[in-house]
Backbone as a chain_set.jsonl record, in Angstrom:
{"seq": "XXXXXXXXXXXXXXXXXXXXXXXXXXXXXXXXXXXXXXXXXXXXXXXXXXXXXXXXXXXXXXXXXXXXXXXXXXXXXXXXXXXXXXXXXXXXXXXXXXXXXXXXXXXX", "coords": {"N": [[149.44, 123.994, -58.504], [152.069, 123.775, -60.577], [153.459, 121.981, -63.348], [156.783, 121.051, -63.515], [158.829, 121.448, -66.891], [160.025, 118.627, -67.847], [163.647, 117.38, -68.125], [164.435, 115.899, -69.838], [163.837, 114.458, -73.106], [160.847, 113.307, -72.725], [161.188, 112.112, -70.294], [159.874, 111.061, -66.851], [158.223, 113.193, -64.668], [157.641, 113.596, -61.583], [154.515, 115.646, -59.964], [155.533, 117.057, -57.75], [158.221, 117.541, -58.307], [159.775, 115.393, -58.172], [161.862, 112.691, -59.479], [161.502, 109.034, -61.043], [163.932, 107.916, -60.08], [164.239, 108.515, -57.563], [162.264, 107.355, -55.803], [163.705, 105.324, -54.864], [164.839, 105.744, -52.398], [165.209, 104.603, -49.163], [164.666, 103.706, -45.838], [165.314, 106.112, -43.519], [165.79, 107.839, -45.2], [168.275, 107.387, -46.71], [169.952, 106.993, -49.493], [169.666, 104.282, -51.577], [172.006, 101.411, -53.153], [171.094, 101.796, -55.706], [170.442, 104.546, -57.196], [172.815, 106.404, -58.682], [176.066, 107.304, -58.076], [177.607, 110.924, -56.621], [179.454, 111.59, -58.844], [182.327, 110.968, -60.839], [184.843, 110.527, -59.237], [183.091, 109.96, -56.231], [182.677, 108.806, -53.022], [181.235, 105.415, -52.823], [179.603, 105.416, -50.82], [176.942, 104.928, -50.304], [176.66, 102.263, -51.212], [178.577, 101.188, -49.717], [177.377, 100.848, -47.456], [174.911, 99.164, -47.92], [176.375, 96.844, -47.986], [177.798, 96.399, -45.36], [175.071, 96.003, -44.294], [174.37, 93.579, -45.575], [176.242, 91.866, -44.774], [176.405, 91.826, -42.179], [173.582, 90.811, -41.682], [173.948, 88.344, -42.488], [176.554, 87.287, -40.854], [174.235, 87.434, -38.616], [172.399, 85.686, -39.145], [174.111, 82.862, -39.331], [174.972, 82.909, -37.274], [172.633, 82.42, -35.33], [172.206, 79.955, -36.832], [174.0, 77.911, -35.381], [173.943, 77.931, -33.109], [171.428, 76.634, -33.18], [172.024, 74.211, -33.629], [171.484, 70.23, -33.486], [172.787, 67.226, -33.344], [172.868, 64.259, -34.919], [172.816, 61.844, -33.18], [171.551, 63.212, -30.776], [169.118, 63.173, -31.881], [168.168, 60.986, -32.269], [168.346, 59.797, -30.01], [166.39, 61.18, -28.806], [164.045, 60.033, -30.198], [164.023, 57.572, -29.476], [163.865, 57.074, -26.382], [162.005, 57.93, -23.528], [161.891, 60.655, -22.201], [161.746, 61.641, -19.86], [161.679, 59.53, -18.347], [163.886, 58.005, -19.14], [163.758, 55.516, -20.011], [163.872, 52.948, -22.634], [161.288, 53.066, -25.622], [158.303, 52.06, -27.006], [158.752, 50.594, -29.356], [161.238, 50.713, -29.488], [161.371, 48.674, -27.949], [159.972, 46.1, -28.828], [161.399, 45.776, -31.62], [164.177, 44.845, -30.682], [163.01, 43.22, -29.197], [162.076, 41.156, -31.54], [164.249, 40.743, -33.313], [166.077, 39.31, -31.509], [164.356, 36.955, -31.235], [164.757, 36.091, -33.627], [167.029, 35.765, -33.766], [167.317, 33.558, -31.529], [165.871, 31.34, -33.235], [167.199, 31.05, -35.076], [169.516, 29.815, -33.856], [168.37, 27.356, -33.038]], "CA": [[150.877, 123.818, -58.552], [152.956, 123.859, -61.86], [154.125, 120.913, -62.994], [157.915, 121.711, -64.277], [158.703, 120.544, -67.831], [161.04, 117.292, -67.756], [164.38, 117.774, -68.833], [164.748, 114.598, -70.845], [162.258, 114.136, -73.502], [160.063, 111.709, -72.875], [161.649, 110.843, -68.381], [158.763, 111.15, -66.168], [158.822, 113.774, -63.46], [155.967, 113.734, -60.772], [153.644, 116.851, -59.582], [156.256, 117.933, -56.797], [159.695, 117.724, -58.446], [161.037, 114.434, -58.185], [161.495, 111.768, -60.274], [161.093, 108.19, -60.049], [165.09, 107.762, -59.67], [163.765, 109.324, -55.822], [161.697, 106.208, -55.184], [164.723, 104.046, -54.374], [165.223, 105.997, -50.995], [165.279, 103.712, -48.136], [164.299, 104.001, -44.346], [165.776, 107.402, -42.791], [165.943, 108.996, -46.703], [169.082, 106.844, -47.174], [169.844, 106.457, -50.808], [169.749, 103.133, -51.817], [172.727, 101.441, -54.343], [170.443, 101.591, -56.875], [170.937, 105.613, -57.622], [174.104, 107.13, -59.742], [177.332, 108.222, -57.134], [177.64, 111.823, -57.323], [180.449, 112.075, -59.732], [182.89, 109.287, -61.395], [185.332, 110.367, -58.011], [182.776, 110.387, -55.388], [183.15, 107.506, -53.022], [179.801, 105.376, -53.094], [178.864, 105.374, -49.274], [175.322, 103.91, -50.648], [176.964, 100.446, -51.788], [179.649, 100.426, -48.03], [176.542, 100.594, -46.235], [174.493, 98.106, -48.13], [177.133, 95.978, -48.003], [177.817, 96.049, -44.516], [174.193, 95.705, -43.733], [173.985, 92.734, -45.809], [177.368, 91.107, -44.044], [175.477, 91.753, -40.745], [172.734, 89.995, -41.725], [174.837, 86.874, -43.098], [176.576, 87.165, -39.482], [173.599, 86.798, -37.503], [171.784, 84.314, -39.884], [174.816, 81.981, -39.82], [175.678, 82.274, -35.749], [171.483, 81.643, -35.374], [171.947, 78.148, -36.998], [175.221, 77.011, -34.931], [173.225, 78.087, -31.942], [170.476, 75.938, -32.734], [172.092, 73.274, -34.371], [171.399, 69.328, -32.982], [173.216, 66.321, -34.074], [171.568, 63.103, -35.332], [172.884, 61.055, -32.253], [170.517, 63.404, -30.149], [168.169, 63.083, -32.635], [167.713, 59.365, -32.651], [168.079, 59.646, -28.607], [165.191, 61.618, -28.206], [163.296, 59.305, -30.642], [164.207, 55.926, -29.008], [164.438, 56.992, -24.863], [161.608, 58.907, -23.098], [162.821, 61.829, -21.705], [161.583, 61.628, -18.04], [162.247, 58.108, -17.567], [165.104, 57.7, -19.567], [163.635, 54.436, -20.686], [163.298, 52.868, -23.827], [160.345, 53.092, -26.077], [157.795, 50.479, -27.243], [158.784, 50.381, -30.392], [162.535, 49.875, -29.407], [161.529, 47.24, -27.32], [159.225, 45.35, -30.125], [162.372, 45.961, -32.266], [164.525, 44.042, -29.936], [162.286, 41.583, -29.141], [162.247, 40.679, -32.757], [165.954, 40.348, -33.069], [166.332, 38.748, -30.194], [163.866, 35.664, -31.124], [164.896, 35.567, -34.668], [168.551, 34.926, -33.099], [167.29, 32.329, -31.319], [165.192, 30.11, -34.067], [168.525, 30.294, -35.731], [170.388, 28.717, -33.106], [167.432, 26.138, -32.176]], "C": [[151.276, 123.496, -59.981], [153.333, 122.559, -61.853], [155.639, 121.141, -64.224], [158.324, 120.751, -65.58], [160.25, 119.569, -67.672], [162.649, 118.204, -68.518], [164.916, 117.1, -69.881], [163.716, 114.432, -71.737], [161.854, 112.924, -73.546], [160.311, 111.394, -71.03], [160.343, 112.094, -67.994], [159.345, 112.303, -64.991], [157.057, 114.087, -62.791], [155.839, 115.406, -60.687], [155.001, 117.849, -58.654], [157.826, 117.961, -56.997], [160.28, 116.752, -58.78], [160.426, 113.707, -59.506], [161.459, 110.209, -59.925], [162.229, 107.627, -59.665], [164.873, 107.982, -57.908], [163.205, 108.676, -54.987], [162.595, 105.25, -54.786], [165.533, 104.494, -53.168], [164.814, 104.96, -49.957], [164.469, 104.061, -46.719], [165.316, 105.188, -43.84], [166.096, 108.323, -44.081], [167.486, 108.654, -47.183], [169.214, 106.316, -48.303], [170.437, 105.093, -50.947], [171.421, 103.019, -52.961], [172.628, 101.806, -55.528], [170.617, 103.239, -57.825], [172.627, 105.821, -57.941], [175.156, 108.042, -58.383], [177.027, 109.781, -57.559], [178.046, 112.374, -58.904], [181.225, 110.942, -59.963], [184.046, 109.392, -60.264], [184.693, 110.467, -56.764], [183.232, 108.659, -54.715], [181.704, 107.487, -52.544], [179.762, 104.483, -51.847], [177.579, 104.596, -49.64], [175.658, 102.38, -50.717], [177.513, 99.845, -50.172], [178.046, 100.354, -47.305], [175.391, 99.541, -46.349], [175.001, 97.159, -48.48], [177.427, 95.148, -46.185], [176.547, 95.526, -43.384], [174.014, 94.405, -44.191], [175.524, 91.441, -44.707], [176.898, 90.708, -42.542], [174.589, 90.947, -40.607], [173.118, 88.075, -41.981], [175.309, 86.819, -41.865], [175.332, 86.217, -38.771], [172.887, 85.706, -38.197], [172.875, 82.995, -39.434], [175.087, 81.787, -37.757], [173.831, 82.191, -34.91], [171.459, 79.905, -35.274], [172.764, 77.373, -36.059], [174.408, 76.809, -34.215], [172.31, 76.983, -31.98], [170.796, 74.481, -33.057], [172.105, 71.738, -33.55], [172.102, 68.323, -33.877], [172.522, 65.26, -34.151], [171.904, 62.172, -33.958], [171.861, 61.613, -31.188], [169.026, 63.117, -30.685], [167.515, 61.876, -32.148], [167.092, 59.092, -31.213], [166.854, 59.542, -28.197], [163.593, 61.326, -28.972], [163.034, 57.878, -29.55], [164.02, 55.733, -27.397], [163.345, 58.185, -24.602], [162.629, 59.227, -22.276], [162.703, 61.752, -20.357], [162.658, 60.664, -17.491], [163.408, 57.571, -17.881], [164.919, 55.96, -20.036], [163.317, 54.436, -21.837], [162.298, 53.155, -24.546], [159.72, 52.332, -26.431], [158.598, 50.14, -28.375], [160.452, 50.046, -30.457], [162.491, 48.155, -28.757], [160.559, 46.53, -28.319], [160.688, 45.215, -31.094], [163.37, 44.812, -31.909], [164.149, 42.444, -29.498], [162.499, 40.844, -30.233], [163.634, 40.466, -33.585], [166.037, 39.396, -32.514], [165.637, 37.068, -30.695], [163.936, 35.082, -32.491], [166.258, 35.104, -34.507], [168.08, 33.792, -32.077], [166.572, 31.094, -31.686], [166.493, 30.243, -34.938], [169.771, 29.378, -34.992], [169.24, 27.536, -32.865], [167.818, 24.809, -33.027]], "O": [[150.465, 122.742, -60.518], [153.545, 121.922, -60.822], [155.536, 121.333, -65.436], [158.222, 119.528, -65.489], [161.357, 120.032, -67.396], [162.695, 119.245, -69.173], [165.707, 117.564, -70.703], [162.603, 114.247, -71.245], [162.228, 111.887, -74.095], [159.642, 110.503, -70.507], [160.005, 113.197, -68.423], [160.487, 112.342, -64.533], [155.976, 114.503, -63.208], [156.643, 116.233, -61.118], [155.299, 119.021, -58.884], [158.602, 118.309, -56.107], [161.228, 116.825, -59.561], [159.414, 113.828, -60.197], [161.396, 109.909, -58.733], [162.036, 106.721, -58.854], [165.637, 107.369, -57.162], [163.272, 108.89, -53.776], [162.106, 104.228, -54.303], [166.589, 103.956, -52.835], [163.711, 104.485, -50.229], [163.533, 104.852, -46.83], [166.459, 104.735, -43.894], [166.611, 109.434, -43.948], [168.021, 109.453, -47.953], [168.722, 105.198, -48.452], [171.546, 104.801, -50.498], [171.947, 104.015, -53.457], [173.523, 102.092, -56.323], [170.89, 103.17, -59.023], [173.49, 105.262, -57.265], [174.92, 109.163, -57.934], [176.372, 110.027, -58.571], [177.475, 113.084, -59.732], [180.92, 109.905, -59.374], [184.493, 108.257, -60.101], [185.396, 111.009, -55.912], [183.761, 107.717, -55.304], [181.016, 108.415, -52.119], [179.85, 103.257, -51.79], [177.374, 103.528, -49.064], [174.932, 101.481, -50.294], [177.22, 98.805, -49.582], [177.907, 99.458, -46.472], [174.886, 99.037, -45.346], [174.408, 96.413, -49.259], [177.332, 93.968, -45.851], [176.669, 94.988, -42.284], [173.448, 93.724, -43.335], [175.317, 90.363, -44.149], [176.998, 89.634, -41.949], [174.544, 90.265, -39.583], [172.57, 87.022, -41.654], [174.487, 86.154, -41.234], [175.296, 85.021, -38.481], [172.868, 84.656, -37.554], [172.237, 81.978, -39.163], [175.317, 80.734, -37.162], [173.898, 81.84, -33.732], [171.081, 79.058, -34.465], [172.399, 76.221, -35.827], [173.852, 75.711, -34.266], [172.248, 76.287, -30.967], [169.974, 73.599, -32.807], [172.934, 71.875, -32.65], [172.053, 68.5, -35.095], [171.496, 65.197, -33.473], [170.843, 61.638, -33.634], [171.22, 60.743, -30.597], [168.027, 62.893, -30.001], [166.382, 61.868, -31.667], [166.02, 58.538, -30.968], [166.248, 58.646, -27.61], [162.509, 61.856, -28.728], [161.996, 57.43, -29.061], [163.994, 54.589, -26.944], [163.497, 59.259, -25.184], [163.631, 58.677, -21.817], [163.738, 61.814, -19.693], [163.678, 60.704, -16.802], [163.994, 56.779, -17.143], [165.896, 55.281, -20.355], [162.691, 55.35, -22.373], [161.983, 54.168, -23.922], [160.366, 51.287, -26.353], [159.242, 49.11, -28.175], [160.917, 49.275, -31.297], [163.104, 47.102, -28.926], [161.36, 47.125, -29.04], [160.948, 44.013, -31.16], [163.464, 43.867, -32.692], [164.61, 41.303, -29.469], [163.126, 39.799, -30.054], [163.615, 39.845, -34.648], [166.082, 38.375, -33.199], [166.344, 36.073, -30.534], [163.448, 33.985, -32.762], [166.628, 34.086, -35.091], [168.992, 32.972, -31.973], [166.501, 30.081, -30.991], [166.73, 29.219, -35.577], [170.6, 28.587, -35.439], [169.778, 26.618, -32.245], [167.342, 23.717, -32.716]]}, "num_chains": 1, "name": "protein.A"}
């Protein structure tokens, strides 16, 4: 196979035609932003669609977090209160305790 001479002197052109401007095709042979519009009036379909893919993605990223989002009052809950029993924990009750008997060597 021939390999055809460049038309730029000196820009690279592979074995089968292209160049490496050709490597910034995408998934289904969708030109990326990264290539030159046709013409200085074409309209640049490459940018609306990696625009709206990136908006999409910002979408579902952002209605992800609401979805998962917990507040610190559950937080603390499900530190301080097993979950079955809905009782305290040791460490609340040690906590307590120790309150509790340092309020009453100040009244004694």
């Amino acid at each position: 196979m021939a390999i055809p001479a460049p038309a730029l002197k000196g820009a690279t052109v592979f074995s089968d035609g292209t160049s490496p401007s050709h490597l910034t095709r995408g998934p289904g042979g969708i030109d990326l932003a990264l290539t030159p519009s046709a013409g200085p009036r074409a309209f640049p379909w490459a940018q609306v669609i990696l625009l709206a893919a990136s908006l999409a993605t910002l979408v579902l990223a952002v209605s992800t977090r609401r979805g998962r989002s917990v507040d610190s009052a559950e937080l603390a809950d499900a530190a301080t209160v097993d979950a079955l029993t809905k009782v305290a924990s040791h460490r609340v009750f040690q906590d307590r305790l120790a309150h509790e008997c340092d309020r009453a060597y100040r009244f004694w």
